[in-house]
N, C-alpha and C positions, 0 to 999 in steps of 0.2 A: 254405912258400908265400910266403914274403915274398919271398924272390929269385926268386921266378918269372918267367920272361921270356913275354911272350904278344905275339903277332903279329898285325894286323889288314891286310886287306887293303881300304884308303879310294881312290876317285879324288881329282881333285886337286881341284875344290871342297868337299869334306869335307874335306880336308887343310888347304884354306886357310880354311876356318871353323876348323877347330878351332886353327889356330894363331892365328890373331884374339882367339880368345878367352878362348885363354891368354896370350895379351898385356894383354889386358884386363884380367884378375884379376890380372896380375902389378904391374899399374899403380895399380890400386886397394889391393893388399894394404901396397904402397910407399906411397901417403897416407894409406891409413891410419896408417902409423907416425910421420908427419909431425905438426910442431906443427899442429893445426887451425888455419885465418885466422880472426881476430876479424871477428864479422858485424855488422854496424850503422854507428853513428856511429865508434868506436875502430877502426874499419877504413881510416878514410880516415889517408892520408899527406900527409905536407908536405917538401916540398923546401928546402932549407936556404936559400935566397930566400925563399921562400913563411914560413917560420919569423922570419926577420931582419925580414919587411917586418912581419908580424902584431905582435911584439912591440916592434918598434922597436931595435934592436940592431944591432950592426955583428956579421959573420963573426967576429971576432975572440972578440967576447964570449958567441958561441954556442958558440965551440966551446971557451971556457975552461970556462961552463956544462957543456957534454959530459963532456970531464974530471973534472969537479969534482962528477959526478954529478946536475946540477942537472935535467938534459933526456938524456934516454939516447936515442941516436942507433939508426937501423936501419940494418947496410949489406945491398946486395941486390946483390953483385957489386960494382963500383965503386959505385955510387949509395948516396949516403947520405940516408936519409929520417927525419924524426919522426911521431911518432902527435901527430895532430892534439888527441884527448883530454887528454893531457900537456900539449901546448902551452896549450891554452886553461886549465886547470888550472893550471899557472905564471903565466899572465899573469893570471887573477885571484884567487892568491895573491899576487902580486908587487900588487897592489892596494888590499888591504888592510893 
């Protein structure tokens, strides 16, 4: 009964609901497998300006930082961004 083939006779807005819908669930079943996004504060991003101006640093020294493991970078395609919680995190450890 497993390989059974079965035949339904749908018009075409049944046809186009039900492929909607399994688009739907196919799009859902794929985030689900997805890192979930952080919700809150550790969700915002910072743009490598937006990071150099906060902490006062040159590009240079951000991104030895990067390297050096000090601030872990996000890339999102080209774009590289940092989690804003990190940054502020470093800068008031770099504080005291």
């Amino acid at each position: 009964m497993a390989n059974q083939t079965v035949i339904y006779q749908v018009n075409r807005d049944d046809l186009k609901e039900l492929i909607t819908q399994a688009v739907q669930d196919a799009v859902k079943d794929l985030q689900g497998n997805e890192a979930k996004p952080v919700e809150g504060k550790d969700a915002d991003l910072m743009t490598r300006e937006e990071v150099c101006k906060y902490l006062d640093v040159t590009a240079a020294t951000l991104y030895n930082w990067n390297k050096r493991g000090y601030l872990e970078s996000i890339h999102i395609g080209r774009l590289v961004r940092y989690r804003r919680a990190e940054v502020e995190a470093l800068a008031r450890s770099n504080k005291q």
